[in-house]
C-alpha positions as CSV (number, residue, x, y, z in Angstrom):
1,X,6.2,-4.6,22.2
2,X,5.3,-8.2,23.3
3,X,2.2,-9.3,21.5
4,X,0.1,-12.9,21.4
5,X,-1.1,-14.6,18.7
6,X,-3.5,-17.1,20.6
7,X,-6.3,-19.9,19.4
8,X,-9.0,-20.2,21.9
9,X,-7.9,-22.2,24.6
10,X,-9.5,-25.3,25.3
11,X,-13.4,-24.5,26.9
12,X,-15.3,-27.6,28.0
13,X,-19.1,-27.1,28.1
14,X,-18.4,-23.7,25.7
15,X,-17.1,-21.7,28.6
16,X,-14.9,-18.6,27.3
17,X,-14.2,-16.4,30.6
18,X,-11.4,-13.8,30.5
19,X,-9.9,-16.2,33.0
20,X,-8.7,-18.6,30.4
21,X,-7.7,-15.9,28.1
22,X,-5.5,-14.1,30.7
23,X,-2.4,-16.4,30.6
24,X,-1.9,-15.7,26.6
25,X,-2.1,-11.5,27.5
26,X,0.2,-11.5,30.9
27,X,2.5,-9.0,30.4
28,X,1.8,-8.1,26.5
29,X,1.8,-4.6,25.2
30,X,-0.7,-6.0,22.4
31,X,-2.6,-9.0,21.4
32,X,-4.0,-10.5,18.3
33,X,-6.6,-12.8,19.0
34,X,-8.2,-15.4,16.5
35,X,-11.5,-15.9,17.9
36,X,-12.6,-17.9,15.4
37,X,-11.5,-21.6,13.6
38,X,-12.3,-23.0,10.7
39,X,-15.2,-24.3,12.7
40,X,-16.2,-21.9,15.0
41,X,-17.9,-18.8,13.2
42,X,-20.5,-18.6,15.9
43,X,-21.1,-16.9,19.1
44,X,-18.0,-14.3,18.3
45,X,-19.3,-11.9,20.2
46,X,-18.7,-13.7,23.6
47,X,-15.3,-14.8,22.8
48,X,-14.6,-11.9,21.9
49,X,-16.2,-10.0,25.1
50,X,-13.6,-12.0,27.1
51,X,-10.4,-11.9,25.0
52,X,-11.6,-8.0,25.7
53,X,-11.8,-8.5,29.3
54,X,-8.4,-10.6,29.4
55,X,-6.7,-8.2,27.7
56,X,-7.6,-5.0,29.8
57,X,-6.9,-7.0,33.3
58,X,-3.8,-7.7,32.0
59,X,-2.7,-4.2,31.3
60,X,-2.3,-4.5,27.5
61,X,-3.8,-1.6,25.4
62,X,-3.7,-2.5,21.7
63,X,-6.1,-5.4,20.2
64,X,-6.2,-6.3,16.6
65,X,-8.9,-8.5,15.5
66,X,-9.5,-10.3,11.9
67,X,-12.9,-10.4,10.9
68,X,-14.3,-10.3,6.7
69,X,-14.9,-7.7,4.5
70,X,-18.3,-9.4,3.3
71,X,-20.6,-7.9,5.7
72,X,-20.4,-4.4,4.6
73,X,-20.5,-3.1,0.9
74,X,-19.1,0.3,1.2
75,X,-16.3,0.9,-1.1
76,X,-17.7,-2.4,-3.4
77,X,-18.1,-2.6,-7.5
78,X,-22.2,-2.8,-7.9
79,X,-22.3,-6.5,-8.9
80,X,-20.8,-7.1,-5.6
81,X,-23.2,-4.8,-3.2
82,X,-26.2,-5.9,-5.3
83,X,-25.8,-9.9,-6.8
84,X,-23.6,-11.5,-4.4
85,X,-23.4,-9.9,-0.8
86,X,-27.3,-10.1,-0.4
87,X,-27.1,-13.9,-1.4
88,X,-24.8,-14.6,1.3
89,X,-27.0,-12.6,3.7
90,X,-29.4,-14.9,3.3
91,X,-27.0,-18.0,4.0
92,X,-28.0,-19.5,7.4
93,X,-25.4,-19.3,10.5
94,X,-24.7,-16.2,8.6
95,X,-21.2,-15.6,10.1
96,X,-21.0,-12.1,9.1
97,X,-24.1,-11.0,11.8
98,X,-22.0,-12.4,14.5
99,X,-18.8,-10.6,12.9
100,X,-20.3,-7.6,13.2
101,X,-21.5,-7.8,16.8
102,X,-17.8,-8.6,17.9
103,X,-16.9,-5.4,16.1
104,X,-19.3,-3.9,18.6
105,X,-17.9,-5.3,21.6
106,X,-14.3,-4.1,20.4
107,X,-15.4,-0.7,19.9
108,X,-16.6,-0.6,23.0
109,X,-13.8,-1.7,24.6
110,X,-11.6,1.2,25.5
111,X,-8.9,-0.5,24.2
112,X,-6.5,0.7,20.6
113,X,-7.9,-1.3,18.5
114,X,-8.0,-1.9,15.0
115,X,-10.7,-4.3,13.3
116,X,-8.8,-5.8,10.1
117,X,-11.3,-6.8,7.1
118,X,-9.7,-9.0,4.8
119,X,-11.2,-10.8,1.6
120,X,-11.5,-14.3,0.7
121,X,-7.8,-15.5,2.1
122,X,-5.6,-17.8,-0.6
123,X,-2.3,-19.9,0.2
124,X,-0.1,-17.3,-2.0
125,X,2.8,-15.9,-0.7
126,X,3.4,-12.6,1.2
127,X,3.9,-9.6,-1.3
128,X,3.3,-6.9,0.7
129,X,1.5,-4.9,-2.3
130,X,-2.2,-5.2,-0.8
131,X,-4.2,-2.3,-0.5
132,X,-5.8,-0.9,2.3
133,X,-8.7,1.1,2.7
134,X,-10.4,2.7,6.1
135,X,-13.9,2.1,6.9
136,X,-15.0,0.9,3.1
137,X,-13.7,-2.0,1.2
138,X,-10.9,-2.5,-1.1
139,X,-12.9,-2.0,-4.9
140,X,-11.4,-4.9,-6.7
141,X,-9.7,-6.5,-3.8
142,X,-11.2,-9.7,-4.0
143,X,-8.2,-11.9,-2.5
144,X,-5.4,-11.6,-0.4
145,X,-2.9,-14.0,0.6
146,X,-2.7,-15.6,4.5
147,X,1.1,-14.3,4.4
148,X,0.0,-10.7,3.5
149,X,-3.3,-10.9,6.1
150,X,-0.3,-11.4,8.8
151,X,1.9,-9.1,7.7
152,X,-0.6,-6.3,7.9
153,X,-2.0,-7.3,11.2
154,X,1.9,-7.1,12.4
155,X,2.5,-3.8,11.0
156,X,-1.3,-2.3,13.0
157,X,0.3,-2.9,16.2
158,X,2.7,-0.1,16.0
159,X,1.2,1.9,13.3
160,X,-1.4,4.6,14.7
161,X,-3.5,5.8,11.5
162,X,-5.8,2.7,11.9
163,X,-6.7,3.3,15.6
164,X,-10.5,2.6,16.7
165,X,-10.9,1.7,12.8
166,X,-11.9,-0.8,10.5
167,X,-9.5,-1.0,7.7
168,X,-10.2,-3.7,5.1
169,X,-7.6,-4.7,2.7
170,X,-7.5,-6.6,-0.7
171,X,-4.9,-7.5,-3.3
């Protein structure tokens, strides 16, 4: 399987069509899609409605997508669920909110995808000893390294138990 890993393109005047998305899914069996920068966690749903569009035109089927495991509290310790997720629900440009509405426009899609839900992210190395957990969080998984986030988006694409889920992982 051919897959893209793509940044948004370029979008003057905010402008995210499928048509600028299409060139980075032509002829790709799957696609993993950062919707988001460092700078950009806002308005996740639209970019994400047309890396959805791109992707189907083009044929591909599978769609991963990276989003955060802090804007559910299902599988958390009860200092977590109860201190600190409802302070950062309270935190304005909330990303989370808009996190969860992408997850709605990738259900939706018709596509296989899988909606990964990592932690707070650290510069360690990859281990490959995270665990993984479907629909719920990780209970103690408060990090996990960039290099282990990639290697379990990689091993979704071919992998079928996490179809049309949400599986969040945690070291």
């Amino acid at each position: 399987m051919r897959i893209t890993v793509s940044e948004p393109p370029a979008a003057p005047g905010g402008e995210w069509s499928s048509r600028r998305w299409r060139p980075a899914t032509t002829g790709r069996g799957g696609v993993r899609a950062r919707a988001a920068g460092a700078r950009a966690h806002h308005d996740l749903r639209r970019r994400t409605t047309s890396i959805v569009r791109a992707t189907a035109a083009e044929g591909a089927r599978r769609l991963v997508v990276v989003t955060a495991n802090g804007m559910i509290t299902e599988g958390d310790g009860s200092v977590t669920r109860l201190v600190f997720k409802p302070v950062l629900g309270r935190v304005p440009h909330n990303p989370f909110a808009d996190m969860l509405r992408m997850e709605d426009v990738v259900r939706a899609s018709g596509l296989d995808w899988t909606s990964v839900r990592p932690p707070p992210l650290t510069e360690g190395p990859r281990t490959g000893s995270y665990r993984s957990a479907i629909d719920r969080n990780v209970r103690g998984g408060l990090r996990v390294s960039r290099a282990d986030l990639a290697d379990c988006v990689l091993r979704r694409l071919d992998e079928q138990g996490s179809l049309h889920a949400a599986l969040a992982i945690g070291g």
